[in-house]
N, CA, C and O of each residue as an XYZ file, in Angstrom:
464
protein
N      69.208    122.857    135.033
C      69.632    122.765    133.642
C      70.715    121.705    133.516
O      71.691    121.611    134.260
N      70.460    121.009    132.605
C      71.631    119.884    132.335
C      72.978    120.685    131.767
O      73.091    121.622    130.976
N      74.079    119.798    132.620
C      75.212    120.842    132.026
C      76.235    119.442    131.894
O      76.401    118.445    132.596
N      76.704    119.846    130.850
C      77.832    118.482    129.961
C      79.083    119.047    129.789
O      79.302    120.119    129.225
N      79.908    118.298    130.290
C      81.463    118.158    129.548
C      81.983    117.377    128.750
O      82.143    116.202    129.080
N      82.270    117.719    127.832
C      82.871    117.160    126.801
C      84.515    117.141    126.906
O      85.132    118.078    127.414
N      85.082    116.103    126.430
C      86.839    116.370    126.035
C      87.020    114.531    125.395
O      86.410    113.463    125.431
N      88.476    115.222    124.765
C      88.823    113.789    123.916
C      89.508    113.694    122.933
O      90.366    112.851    122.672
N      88.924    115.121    121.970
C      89.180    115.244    120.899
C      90.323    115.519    120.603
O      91.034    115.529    121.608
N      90.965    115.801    119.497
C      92.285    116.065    119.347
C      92.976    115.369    117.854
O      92.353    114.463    117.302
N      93.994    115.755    117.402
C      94.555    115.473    115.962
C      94.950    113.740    115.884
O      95.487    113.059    116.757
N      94.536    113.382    114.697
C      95.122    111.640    114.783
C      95.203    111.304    113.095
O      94.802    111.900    112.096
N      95.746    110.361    113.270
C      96.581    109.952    111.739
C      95.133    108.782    111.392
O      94.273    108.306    112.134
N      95.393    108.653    109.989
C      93.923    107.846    109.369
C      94.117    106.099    110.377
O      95.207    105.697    110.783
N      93.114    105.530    110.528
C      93.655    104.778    111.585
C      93.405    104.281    112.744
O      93.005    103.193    113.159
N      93.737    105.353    113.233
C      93.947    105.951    114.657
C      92.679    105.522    115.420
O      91.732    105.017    114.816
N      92.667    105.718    116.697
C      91.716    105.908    117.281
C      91.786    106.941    118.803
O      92.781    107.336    119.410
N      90.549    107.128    119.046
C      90.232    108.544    120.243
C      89.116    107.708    120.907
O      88.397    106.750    120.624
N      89.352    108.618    122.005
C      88.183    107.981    123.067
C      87.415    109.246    123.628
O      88.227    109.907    124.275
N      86.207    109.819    123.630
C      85.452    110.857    123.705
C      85.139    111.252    124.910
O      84.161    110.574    125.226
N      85.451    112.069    125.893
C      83.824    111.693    127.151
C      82.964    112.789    127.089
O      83.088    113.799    126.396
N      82.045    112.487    127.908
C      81.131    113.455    128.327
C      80.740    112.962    129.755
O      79.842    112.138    129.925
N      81.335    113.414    130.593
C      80.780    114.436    132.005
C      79.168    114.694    132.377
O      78.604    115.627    131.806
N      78.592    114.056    133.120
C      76.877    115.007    133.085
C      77.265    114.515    134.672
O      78.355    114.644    135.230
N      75.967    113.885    135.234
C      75.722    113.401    135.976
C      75.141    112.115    136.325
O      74.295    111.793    135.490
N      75.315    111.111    137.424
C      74.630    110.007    137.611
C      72.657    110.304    137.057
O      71.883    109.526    136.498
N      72.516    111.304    137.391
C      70.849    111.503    137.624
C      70.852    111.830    135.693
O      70.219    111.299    134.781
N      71.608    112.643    135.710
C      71.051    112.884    134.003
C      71.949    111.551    133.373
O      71.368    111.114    132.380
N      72.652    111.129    133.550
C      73.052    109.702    132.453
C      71.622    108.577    132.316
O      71.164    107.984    131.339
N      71.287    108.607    133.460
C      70.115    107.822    133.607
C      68.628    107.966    133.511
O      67.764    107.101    133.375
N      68.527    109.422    133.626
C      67.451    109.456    132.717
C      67.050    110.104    131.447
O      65.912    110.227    130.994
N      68.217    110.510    130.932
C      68.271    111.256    129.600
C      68.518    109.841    128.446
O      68.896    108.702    128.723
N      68.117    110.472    127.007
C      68.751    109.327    126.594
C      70.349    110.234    125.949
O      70.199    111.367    125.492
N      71.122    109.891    125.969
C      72.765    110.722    125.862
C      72.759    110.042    124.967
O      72.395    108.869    124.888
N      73.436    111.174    123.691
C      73.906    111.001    122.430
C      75.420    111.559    122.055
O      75.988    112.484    122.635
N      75.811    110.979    121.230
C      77.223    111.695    121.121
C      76.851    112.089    119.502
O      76.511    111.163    118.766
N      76.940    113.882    118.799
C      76.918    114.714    117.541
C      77.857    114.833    117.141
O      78.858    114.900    117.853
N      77.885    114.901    115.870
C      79.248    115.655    115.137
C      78.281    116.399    114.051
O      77.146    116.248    113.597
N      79.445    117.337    113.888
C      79.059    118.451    112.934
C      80.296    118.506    112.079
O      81.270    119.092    112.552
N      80.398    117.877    110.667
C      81.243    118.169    109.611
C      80.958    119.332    108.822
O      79.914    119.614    108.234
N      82.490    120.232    108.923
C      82.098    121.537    108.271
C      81.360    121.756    107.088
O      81.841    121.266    106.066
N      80.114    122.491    106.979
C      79.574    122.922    105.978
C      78.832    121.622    105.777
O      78.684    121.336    104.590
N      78.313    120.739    106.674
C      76.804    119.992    106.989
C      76.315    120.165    107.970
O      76.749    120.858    108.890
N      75.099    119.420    107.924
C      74.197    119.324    109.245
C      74.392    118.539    109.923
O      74.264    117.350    109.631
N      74.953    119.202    111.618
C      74.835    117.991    112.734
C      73.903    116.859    112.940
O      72.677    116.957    112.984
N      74.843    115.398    113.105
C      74.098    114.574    113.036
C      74.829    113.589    114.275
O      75.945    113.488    114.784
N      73.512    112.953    114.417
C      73.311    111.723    115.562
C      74.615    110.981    115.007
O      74.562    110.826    113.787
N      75.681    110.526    115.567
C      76.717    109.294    115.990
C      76.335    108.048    116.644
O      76.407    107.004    115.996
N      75.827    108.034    118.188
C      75.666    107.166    118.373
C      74.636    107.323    120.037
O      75.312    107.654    121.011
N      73.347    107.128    120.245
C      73.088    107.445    121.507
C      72.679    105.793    122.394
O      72.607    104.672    121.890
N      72.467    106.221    123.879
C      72.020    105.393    125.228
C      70.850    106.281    125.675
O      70.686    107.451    126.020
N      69.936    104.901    125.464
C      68.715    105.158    126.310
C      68.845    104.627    127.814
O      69.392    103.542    128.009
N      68.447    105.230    128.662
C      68.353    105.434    130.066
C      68.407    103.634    130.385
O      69.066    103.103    131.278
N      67.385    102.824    129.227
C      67.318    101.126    129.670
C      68.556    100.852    128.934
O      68.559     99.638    128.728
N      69.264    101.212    128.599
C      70.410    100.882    127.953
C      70.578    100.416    126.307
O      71.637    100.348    125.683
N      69.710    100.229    125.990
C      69.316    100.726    124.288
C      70.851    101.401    123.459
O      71.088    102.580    123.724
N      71.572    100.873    122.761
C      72.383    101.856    121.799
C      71.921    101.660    120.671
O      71.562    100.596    120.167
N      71.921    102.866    120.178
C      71.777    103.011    118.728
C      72.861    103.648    118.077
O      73.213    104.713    118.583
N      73.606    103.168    116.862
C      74.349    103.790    116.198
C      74.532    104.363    114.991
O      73.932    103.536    114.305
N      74.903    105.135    114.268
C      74.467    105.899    112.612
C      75.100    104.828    111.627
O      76.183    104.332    111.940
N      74.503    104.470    110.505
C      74.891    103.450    110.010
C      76.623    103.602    109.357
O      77.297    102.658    108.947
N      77.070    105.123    109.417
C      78.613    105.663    108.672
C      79.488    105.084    110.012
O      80.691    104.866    109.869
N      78.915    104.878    111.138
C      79.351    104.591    112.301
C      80.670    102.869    111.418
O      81.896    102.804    111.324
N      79.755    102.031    111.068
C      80.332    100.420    110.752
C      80.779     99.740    111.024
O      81.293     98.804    110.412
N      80.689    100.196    112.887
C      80.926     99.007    114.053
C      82.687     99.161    113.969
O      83.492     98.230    113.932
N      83.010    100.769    113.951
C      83.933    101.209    114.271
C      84.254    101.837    116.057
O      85.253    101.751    116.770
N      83.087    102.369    116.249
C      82.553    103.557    117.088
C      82.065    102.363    118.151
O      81.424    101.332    117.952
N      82.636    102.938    119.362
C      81.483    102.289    120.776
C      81.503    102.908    121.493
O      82.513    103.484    121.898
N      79.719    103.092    122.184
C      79.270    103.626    122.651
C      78.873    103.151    124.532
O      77.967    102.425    124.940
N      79.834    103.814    125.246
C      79.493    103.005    126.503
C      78.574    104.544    127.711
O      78.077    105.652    127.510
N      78.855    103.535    129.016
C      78.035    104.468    130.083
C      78.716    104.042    131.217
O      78.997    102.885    131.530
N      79.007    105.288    131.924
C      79.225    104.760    133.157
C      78.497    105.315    134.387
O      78.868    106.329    134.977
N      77.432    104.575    134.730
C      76.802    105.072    135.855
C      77.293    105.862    137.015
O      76.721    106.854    137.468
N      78.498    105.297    137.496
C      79.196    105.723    138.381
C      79.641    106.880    138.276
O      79.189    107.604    139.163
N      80.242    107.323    137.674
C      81.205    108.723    137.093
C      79.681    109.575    136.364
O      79.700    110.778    136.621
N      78.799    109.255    135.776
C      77.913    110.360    134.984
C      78.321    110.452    134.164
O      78.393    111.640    133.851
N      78.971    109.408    133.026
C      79.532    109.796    131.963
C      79.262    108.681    130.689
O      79.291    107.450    130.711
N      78.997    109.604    129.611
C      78.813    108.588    128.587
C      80.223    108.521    127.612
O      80.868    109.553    127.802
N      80.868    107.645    126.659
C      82.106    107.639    126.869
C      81.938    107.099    125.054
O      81.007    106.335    124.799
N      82.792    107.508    124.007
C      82.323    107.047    122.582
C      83.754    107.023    122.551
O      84.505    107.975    122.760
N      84.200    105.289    122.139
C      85.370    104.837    121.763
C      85.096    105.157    120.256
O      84.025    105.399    119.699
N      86.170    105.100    119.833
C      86.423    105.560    118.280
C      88.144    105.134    117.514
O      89.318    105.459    117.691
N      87.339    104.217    116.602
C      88.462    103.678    116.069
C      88.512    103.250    114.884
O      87.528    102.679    114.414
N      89.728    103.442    114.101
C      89.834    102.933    112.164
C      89.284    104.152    111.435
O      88.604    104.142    110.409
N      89.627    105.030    112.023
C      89.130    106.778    112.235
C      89.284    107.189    110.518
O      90.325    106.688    110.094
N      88.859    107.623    109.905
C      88.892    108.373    108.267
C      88.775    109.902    107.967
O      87.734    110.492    108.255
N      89.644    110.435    107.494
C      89.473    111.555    106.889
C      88.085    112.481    106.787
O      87.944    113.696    106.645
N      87.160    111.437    106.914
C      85.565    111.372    107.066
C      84.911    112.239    108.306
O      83.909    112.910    108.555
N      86.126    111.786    108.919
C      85.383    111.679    110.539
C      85.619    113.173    111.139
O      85.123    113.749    112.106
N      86.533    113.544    110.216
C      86.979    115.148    110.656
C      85.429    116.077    111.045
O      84.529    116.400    110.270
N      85.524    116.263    112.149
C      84.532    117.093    112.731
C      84.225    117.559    114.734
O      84.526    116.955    115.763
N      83.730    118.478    114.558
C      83.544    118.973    115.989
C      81.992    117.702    116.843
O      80.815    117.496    116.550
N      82.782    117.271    117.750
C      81.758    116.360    118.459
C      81.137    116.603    119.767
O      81.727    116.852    120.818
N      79.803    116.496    119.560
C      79.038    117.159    120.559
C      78.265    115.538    121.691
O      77.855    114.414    121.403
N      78.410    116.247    122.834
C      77.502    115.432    123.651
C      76.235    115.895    124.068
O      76.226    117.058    124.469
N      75.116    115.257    124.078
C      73.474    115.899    124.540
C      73.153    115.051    124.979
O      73.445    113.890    124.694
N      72.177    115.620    126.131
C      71.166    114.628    126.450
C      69.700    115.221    126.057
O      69.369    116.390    125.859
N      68.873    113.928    126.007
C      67.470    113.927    125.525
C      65.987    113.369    126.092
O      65.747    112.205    126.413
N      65.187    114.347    126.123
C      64.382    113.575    126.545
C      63.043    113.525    125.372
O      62.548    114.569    124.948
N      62.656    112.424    125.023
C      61.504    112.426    123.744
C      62.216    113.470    122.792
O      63.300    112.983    122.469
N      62.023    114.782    122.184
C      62.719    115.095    121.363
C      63.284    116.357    121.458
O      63.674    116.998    120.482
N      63.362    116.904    123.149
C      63.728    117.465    123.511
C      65.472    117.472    124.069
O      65.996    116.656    124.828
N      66.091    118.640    123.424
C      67.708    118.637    123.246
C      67.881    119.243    124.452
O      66.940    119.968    124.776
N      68.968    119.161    125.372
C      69.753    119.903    126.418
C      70.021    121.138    125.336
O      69.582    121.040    124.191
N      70.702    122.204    125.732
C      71.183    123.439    124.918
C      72.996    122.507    124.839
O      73.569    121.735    125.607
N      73.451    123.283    123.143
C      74.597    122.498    123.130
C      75.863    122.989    123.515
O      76.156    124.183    123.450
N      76.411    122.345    123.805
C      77.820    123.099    124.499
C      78.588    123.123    123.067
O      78.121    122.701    122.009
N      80.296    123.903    123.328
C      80.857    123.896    122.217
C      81.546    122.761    122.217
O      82.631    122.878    121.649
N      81.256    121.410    122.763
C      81.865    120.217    121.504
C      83.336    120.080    122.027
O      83.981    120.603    122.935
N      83.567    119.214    121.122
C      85.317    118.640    120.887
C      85.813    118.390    119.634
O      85.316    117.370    119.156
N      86.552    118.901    118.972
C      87.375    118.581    117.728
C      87.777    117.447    117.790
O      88.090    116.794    118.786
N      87.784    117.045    116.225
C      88.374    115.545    116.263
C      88.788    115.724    114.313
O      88.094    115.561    113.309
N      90.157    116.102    114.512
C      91.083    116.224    112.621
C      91.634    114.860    112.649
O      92.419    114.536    113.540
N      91.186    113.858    111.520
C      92.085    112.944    111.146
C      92.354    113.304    109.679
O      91.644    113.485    108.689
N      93.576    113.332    109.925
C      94.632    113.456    108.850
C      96.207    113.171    109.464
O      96.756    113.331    110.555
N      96.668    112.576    107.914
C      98.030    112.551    108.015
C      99.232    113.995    108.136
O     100.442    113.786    108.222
């Protein structure tokens, strides 16, 4: 079973920026495609930004080339810089990996409050 760590999250002023990780493994970074979720209270979790195994990123268009999305083979970790952060962005952030349209089960995430 794929098993993920998440950490990162934490309180920041409008602005600001955070740096996300997620923990898996060399074997699952590389062949999953790893996405980084958020879930804003009282919506539906949605895709941020994922890596396909060939290295493919895709990012959500609310993203606006704020957000980067890296990998590090070495460590097993996919890693979502985050920056020029908005009131917006307030939400619990999840890491998964994927295969075709199949989800890992989700862990509980990382908070991320921007506010002043």
């Amino acid at each position: 079973q794929v098993q993920l760590v998440e950490s990162g999250g934490g309180l920041v002023q409008p602005g600001g920026s955070l740096r996300l990780s997620c923990t898996a493994s060399t074997t699952v970074v590389s062949i999953y495609t790893m996405g980084w979720y958020r879930q804003i209270p009282g919506k539906e979790r949605e895709l941020v930004a994922d890596i396909a195994p060939g290295g493919g990123i895709d990012y959500a268009d609310f993203v606006k080339g704020r957000f980067t999305l890296s990998r590090d083979m070495d460590k097993g970790s996919v890693n979502l810089e985050m920056s020029s952060l908005e009131p917006e962005d307030t939400a619990v952030y999840f890491c998964n990996a994927r295969i075709i349209s199949t989800l890992a089960p989700w862990g509980q995430g990382t908070r991320v409050t921007v506010s002043s």
